[in-house]
C-alpha positions as CSV (number, residue, x, y, z in Angstrom):
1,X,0.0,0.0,0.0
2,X,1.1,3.9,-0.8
3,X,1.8,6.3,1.7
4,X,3.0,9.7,2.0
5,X,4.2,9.6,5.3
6,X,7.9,8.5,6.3
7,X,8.8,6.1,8.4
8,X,9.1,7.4,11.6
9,X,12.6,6.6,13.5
10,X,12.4,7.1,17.0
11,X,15.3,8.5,18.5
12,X,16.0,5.9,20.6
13,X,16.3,3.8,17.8
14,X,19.9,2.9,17.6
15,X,21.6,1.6,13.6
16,X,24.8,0.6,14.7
17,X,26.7,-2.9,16.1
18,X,26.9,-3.7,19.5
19,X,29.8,-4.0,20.9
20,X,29.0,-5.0,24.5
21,X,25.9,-5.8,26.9
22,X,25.2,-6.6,29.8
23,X,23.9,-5.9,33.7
24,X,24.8,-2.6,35.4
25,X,23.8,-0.9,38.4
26,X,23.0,2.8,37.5
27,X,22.3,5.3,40.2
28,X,18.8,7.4,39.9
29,X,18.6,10.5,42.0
30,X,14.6,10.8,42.8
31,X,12.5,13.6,44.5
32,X,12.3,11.6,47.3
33,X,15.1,8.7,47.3
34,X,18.0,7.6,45.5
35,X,18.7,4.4,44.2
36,X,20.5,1.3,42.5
37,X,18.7,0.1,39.9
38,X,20.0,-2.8,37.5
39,X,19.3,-2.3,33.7
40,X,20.7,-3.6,30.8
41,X,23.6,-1.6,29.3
42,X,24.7,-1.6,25.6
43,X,27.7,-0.3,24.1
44,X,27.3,0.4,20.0
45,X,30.0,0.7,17.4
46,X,29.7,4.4,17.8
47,X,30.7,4.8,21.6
48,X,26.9,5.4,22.3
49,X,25.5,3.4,25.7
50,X,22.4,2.9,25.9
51,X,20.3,1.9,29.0
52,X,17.1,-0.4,28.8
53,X,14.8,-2.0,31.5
54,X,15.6,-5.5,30.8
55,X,17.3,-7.6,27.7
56,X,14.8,-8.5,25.9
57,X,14.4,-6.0,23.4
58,X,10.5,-5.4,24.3
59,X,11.3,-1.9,25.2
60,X,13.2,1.7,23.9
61,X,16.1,2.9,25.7
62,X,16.0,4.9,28.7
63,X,18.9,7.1,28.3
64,X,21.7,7.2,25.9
65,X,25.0,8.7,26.1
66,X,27.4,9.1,23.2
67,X,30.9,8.5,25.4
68,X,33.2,9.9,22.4
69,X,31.4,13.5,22.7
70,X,33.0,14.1,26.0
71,X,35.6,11.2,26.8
72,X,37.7,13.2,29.8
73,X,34.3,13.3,31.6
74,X,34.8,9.2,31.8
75,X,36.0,8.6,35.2
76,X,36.2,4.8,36.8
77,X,37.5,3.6,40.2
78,X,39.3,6.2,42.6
79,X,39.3,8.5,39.9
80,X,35.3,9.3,40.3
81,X,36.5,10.7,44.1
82,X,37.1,14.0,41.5
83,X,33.6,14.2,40.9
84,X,31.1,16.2,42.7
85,X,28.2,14.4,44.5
86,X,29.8,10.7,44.3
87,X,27.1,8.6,45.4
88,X,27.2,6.0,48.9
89,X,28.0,2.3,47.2
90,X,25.6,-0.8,48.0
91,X,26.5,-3.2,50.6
92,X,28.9,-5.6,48.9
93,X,30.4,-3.1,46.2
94,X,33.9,-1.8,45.9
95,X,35.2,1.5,44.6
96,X,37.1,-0.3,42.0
97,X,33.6,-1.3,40.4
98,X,32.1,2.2,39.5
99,X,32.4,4.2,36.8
100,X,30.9,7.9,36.1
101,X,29.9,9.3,32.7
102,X,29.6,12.9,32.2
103,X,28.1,15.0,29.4
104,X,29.5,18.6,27.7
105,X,25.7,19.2,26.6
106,X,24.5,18.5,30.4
107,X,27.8,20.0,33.2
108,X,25.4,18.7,35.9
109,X,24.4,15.2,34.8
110,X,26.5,12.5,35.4
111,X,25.7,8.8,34.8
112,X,27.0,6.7,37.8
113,X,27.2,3.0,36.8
114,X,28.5,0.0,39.2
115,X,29.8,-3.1,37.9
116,X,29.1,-6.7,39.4
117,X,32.4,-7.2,39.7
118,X,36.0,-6.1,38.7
119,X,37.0,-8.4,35.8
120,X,33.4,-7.2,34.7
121,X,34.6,-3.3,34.8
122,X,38.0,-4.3,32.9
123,X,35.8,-5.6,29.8
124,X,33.5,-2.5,29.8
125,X,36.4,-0.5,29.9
126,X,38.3,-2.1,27.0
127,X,35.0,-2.1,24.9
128,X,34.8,1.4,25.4
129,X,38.3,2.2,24.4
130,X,37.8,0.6,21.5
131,X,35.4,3.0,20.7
132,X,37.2,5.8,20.9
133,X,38.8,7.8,18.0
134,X,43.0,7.8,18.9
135,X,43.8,11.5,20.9
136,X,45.3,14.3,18.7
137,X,49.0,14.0,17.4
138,X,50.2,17.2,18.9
139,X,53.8,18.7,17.7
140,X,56.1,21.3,19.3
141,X,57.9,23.1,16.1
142,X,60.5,25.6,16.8
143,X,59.8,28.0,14.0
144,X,63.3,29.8,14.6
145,X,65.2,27.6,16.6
146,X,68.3,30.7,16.6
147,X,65.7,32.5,18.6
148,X,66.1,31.4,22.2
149,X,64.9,33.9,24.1
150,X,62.8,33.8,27.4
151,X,60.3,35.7,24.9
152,X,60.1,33.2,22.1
153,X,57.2,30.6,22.1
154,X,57.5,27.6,20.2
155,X,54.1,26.8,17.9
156,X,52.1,23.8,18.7
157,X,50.4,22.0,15.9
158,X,47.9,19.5,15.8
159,X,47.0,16.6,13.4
């Protein structure tokens, strides 16, 4: 049958591979309470997590957070003691097991994700390198290398 109408793509609707999935806990700050709550967490091609209520595929993501938008915001272990408002861990959890995700587009969200354990963190982590375009090539040129005064700055380029 003809119709005029597109297709309409959702935009939780995700095109790309997946690269990992699994369990997480993910920390929800409410009106009233905060909790842990376990969801399923997917990590496409494109550094994009997503988070759904289960694994079965029934329902749209919850939140999704493109990690290669903002990848200094990534924090994991003792490094997440450097972000503001680091949530109180579940009985039975170590540091070593969480991970925080911030956002460029949002300064005061911040995803806070726990691992079951810490083998479990290591994969996640190595997925999401993968992920990741390489840093910058950065190069220190001396443009007049006769100049070397306390006044002369050498010029940085990037590639």
């Amino acid at each position: 049958m003809f119709s005029l109408c597109r297709r309409y793509k959702d935009e939780y609707e995700h095109g790309g591979t997946q690269i990992k999935g699994g369990y997480m806990l993910r920390y929800k700050r409410k009106y009233l309470w905060n909790s842990w709550s376990e969801e399923w967490v997917v990590l496409y091609d494109d550094s994009t997590m997503a988070w759904f209520k289960d694994a079965s595929g029934k329902y749209m993501a919850t939140q999704k957070h493109l990690v290669k938008e903002s990848p200094e915001m990534l924090a994991i272990a003792n490094w997440t003691g450097q972000v503001p408002r680091r949530p109180t861990l579940p009985a039975g959890a170590r540091l070593s097991q969480l991970m925080a995700l911030g956002s460029r587009r949002d300064p005061g969200q911040v995803v806070w994700m726990l691992a079951k354990s810490d083998a479990e963190m290591k994969d996640w982590m190595s997925a999401i390198s993968k992920t990741l375009p390489p840093p910058p090539h950065i190069e220190l040129v001396m443009s007049m290398p006769y100049l070397r005064t306390a006044f002369k700055r050498p010029t940085v380029r990037v590639r």
